[in-house]
C-alpha positions as CSV (number, residue, x, y, z in Angstrom):
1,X,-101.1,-136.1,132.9
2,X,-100.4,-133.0,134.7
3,X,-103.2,-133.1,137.0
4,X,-101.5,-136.4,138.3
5,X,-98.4,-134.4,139.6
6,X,-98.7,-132.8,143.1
7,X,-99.6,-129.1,143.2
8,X,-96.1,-128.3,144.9
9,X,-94.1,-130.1,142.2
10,X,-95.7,-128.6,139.7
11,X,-95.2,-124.8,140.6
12,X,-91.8,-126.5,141.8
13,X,-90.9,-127.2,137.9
14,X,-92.6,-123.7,136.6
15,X,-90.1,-121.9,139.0
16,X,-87.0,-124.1,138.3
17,X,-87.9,-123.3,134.5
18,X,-88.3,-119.7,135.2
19,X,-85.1,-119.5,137.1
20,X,-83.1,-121.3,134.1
21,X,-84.0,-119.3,131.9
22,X,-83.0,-116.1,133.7
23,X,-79.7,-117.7,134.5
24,X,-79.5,-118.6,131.0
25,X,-80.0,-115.0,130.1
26,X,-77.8,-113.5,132.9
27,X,-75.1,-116.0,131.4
28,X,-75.5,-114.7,127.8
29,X,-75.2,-111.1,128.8
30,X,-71.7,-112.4,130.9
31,X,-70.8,-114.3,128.0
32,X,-69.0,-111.3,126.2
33,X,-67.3,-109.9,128.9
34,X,-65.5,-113.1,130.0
35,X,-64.8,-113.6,126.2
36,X,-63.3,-109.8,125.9
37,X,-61.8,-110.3,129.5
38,X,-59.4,-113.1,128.1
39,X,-59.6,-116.8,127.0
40,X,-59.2,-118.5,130.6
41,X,-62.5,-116.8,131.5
42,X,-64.6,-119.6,130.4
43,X,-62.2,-122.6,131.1
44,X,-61.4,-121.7,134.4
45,X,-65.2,-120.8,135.4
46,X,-66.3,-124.0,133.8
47,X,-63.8,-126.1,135.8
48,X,-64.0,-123.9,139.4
49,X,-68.3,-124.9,139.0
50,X,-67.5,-128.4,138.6
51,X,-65.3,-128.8,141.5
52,X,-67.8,-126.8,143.9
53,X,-70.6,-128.3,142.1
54,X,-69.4,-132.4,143.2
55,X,-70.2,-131.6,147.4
56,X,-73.0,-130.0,146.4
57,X,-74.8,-132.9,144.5
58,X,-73.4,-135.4,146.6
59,X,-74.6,-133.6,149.5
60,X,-78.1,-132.9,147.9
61,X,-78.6,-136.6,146.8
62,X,-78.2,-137.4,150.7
63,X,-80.0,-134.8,152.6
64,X,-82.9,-134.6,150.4
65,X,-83.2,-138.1,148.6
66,X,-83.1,-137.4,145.3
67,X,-83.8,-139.7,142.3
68,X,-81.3,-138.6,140.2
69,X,-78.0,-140.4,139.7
70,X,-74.7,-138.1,141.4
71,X,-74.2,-137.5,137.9
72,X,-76.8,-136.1,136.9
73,X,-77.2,-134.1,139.7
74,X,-73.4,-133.2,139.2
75,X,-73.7,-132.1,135.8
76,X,-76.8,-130.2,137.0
77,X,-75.0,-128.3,139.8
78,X,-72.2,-127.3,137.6
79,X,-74.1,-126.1,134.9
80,X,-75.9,-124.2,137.4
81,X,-73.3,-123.0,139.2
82,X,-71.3,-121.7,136.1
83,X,-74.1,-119.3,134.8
84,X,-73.3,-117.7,138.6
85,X,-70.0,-117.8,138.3
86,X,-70.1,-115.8,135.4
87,X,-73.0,-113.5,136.1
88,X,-71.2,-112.6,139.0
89,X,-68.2,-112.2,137.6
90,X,-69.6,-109.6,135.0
91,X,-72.4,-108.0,137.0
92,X,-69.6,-105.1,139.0
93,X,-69.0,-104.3,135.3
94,X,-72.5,-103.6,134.2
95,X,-73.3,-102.1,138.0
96,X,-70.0,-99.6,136.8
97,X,-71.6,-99.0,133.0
98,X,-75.4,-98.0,134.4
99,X,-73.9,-95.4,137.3
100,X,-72.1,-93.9,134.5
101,X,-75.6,-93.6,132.6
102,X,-78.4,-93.6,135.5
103,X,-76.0,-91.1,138.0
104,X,-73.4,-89.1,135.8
105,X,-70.7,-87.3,137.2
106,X,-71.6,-83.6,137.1
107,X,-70.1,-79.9,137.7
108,X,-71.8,-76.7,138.0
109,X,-71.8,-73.6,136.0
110,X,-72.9,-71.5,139.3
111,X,-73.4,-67.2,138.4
112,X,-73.0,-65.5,141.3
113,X,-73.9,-62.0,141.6
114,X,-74.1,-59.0,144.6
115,X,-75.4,-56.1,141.9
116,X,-72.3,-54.7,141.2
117,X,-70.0,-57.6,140.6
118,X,-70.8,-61.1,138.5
119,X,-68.7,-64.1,138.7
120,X,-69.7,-67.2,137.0
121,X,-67.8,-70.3,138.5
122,X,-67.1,-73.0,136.4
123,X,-66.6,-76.2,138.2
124,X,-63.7,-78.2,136.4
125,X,-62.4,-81.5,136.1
126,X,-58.8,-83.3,135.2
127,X,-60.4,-85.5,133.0
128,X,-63.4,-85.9,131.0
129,X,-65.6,-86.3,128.2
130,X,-64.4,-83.7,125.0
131,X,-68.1,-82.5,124.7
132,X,-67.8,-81.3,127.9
133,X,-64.5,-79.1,127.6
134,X,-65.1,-77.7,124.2
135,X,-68.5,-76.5,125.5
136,X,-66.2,-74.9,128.8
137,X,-64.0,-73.2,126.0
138,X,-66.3,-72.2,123.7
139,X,-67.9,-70.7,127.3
140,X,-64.5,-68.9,127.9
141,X,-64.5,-67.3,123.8
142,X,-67.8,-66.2,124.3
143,X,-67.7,-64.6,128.0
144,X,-64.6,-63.3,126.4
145,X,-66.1,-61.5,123.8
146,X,-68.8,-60.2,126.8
147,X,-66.0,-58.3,128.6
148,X,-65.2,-60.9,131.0
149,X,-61.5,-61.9,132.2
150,X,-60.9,-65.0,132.8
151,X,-59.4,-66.7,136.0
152,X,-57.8,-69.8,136.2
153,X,-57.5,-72.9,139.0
154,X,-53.5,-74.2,139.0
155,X,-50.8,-74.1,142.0
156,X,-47.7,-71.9,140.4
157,X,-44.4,-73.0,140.9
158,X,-42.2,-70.9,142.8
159,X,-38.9,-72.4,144.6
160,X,-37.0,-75.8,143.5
161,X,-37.3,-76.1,147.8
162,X,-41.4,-75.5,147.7
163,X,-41.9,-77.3,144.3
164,X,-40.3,-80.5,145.7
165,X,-42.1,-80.1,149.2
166,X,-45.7,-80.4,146.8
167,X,-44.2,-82.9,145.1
168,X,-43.8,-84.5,148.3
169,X,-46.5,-84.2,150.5
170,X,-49.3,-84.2,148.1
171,X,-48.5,-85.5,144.6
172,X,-45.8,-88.1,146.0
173,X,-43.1,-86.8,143.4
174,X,-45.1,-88.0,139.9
175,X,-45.7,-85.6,137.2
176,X,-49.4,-85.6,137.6
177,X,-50.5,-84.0,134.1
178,X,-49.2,-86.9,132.5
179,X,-50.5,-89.2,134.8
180,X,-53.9,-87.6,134.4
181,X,-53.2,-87.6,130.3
182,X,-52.6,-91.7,130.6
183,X,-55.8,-91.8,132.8
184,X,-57.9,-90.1,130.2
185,X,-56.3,-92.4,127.6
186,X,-57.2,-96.0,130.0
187,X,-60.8,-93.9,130.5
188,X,-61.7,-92.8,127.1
189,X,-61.6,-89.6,128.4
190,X,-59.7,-86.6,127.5
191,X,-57.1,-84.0,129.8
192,X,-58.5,-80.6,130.5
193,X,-55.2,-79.0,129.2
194,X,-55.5,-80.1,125.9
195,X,-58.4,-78.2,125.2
196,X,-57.3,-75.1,127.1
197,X,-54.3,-74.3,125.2
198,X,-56.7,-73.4,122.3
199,X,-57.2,-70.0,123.9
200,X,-53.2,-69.8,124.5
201,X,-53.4,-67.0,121.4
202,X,-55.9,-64.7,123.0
203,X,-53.7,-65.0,125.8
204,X,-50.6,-63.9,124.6
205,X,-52.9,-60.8,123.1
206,X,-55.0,-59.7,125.6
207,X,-52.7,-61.5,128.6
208,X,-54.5,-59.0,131.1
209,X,-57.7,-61.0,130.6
210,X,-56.0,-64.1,131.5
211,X,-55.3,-64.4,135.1
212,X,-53.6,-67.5,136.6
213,X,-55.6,-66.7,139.9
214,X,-54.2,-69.4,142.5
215,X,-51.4,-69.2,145.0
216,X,-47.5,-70.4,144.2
217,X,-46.3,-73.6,146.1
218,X,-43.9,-71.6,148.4
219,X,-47.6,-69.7,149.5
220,X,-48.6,-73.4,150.1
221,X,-45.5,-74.5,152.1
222,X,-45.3,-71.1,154.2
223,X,-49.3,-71.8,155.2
224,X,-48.7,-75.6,156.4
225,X,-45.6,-74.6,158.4
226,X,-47.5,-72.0,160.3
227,X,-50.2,-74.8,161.2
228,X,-48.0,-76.9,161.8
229,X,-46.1,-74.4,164.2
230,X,-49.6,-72.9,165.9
231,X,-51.9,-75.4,165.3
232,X,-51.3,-78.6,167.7
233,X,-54.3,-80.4,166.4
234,X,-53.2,-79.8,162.7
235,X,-49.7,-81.2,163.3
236,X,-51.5,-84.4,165.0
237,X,-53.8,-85.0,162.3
238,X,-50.6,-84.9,159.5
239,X,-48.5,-87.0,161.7
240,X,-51.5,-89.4,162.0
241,X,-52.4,-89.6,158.6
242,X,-51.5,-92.9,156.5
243,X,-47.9,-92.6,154.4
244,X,-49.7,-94.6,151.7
245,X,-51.2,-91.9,150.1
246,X,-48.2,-90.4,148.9
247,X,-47.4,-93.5,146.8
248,X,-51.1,-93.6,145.1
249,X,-49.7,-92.1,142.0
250,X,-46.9,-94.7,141.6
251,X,-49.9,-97.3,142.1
252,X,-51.9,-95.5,139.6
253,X,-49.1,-95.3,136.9
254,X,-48.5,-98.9,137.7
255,X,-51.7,-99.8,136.6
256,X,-52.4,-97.9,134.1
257,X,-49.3,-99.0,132.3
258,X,-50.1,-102.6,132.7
259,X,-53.9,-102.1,131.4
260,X,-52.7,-100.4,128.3
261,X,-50.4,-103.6,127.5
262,X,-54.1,-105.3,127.5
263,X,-56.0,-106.4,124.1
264,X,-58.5,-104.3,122.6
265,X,-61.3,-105.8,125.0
266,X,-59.2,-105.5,127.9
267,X,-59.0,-102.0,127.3
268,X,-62.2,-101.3,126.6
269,X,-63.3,-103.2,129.8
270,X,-60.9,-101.2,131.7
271,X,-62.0,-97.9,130.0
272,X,-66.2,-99.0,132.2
273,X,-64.1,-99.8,134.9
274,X,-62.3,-96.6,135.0
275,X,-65.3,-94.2,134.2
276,X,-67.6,-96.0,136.8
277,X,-64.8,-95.9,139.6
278,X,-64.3,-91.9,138.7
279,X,-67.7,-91.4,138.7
280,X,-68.8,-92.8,141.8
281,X,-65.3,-90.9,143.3
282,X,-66.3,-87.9,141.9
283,X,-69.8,-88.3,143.8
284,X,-68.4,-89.1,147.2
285,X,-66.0,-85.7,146.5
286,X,-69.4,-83.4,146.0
287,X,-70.6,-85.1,149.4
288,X,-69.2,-83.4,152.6
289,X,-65.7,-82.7,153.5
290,X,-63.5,-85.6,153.2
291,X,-61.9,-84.8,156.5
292,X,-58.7,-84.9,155.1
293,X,-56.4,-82.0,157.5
294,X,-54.8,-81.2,154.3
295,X,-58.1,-79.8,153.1
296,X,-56.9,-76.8,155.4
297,X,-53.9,-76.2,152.8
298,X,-55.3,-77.3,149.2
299,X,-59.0,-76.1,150.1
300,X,-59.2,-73.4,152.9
301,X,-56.0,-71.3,152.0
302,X,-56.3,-71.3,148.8
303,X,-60.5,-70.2,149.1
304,X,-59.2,-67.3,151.4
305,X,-56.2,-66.0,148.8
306,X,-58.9,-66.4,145.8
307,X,-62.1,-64.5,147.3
308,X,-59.5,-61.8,148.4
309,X,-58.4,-61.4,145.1
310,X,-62.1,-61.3,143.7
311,X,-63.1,-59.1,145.7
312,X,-60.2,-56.8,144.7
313,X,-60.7,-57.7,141.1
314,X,-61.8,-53.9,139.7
315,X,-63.7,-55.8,136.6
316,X,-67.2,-56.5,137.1
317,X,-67.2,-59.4,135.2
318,X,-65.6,-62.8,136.1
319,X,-65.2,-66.0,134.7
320,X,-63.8,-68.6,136.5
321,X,-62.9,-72.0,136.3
322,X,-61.9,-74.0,139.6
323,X,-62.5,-77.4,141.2
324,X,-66.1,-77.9,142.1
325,X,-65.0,-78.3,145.8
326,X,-64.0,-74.8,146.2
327,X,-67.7,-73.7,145.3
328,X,-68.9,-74.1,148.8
329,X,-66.1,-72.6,150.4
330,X,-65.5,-69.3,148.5
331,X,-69.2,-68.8,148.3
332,X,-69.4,-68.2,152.3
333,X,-65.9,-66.0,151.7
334,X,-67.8,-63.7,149.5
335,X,-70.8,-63.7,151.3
336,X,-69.0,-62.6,155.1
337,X,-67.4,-60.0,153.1
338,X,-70.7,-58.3,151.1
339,X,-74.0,-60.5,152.0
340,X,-75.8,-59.5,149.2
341,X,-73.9,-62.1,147.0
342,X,-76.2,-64.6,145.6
343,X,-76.7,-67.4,143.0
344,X,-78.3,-65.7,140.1
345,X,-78.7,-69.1,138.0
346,X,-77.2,-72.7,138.6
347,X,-76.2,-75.2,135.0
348,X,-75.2,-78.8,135.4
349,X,-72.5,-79.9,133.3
350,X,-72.0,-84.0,132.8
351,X,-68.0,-84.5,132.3
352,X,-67.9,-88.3,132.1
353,X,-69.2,-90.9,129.5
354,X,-68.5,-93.3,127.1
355,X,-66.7,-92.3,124.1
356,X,-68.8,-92.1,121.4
357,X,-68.1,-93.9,118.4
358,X,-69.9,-93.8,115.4
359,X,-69.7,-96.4,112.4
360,X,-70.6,-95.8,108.9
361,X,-70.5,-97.3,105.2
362,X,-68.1,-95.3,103.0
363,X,-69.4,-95.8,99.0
364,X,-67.5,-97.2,96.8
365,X,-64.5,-94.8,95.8
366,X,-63.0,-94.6,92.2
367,X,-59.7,-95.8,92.0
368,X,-56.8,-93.0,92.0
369,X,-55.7,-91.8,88.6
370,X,-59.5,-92.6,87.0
């Protein structure tokens, strides 16, 4: 009976069959994310396919001639149409999951070295997986217990004048550790200070081997005001660049207090979301300069004041744990000032994932007093 049906039609009905049943597939693997999403998903897909579907069959039937009734060729459209929908709807979500997996976010664990002096940079991160920063601390104890002191990334406060002025023009007047804390939470991630404040004891014993190595927030103010005083192209790029950005912490608490109200799928939806949005941030930030003229302040200045202090630094040994960013920077610094500075060894660290849980079967328990 098949040899009676034209070649054409027959490979025609092989790849329709072929293309169902990937659609069907594609719509199972959407299936639980619409579900999780909330219980509209499916409804409002379902009826959104059967409105677009009714032009399409009726234009079909007419342009090509078909045999079918407009229902039938209606039903078939919108059955089509809402595996789509729905693969669509789910595939930025599985696109966010694999980059997580197939291109993590990652820091190096760079030593540097000139013969006489060794500084191991550790590139940091505000939030991240808790693997990640107990291996950093148990990094810290052990480089500790090698002679090492420690130096620390974080902006000290100074003046209630040059406190509010960061507040201002960079963090838009938000307390950013517990916005970062919240983030982690939305993420399934955890905030870096949480796990630093384990070696809080060793630093009220040995404080000299815990050095807080970055500039205050007056040195921050007094360096923009010279470049905006000196520098006219400085001053242009600032005045030209978008007011918006100061509010992205109000934006950011705004959602992450309305994904938190979510169910328990919502959240963990939220939680790919999140990690696959950091990561691929976090790629574009180890890329080339971001051309932001604050860079100048938060980056530059703060490169200069830190390799002038390492290089005063009497201890040979250094461990230090700063942004990634600053890497590239204070690695020229060092070099201008002794060029036989080198990278002795390079580790990658991955900082973001997704939580690992772990289910088990508890035995049977006798009861209390037995």
């Amino acid at each position: 009976m098949t040899r009676d049906i034209p070649f054409s039609r027959r490979w025609g009905i092989r790849l329709g069959t072929i293309l169902w049943f990937v659609a069907g597939l594609g719509f199972l693997l959407a299936l639980p994310i619409l579900v999780q999403a909330t219980g509209w998903a499916l409804p409002v897909v379902a009826l959104l396919a059967a409105l677009i579907a009714l032009p399409l069959a009726w234009l079909f039937r007419k342009l090509l001639g078909s045999r079918r009734t407009l229902l039938q060729s209606w039903i078939g459209w919108a059955v089509a149409l809402f595996f789509l929908l729905s693969i669509l709807l789910a595939a930025p979500i599985y696109y966010l999951a694999a980059v997580t997996q197939m291109r993590p976010a990652l820091v190096p664990q760079v030593t540097l070295t000139n013969g006489r002096k060794t500084i191991v940079f550790q590139g940091m991160q505000h939030v991240g997986i808790e693997r990640f920063y107990k291996s950093v601390v148990y990094d810290l104890e052990d480089a500790l217990s090698q002679g090492y002191v420690l130096y620390y990334e974080g902006v000290r406060p100074a003046t209630p004048e040059a406190d509010a002025w960061l507040d201002r023009t960079v963090t838009g007047g938000r307390d950013l550790s517990e916005t970062y804390r919240a983030l982690g939470d939305l993420c399934g991630l955890q905030f870096q200070n949480d796990y630093f404040q384990l070696l809080g004891r060793d630093a009220q014993v040995h404080p000299a081997s815990h050095v807080v190595a970055d500039v205050s927030t007056l040195d921050l103010k007094r360096e923009y005001d010279r470049l905006m005083a000196t520098d006219p192209g400085f001053a242009k790029a600032m005045a030209a660049k978008p007011k918006s950005d100061a509010a992205s912490p109000d934006r950011m608490e705004a959602a992450i207090r309305f994904l938190r109200q979510g169910t328990e799928g919502q959240r963990a939806i939220a939680g790919i979301l999140c990690r696959g949005f950091m990561t691929l941030s976090l790629t574009r930030a180890s890329g080339p300069p971001s051309g932001d003229p604050l860079d100048r302040v938060l980056i530059d200045f703060r490169n200069r004041q830190l390799a002038a202090r390492l290089i005063a630094e009497p201890r040979p040994r250094i461990y230090l744990t700063y942004g990634a960013m600053h890497l590239p920077g204070l690695f020229a610094l060092l070099r201008k000032n002794d060029p036989q500075w080198h990278v002795a060894s390079v580790k990658w660290m991955r900082t973001i994932d997704a939580p690992e849980d772990h289910d088990g079967q508890m035995p049977a328990l006798p009861a209390a007093g037995r």
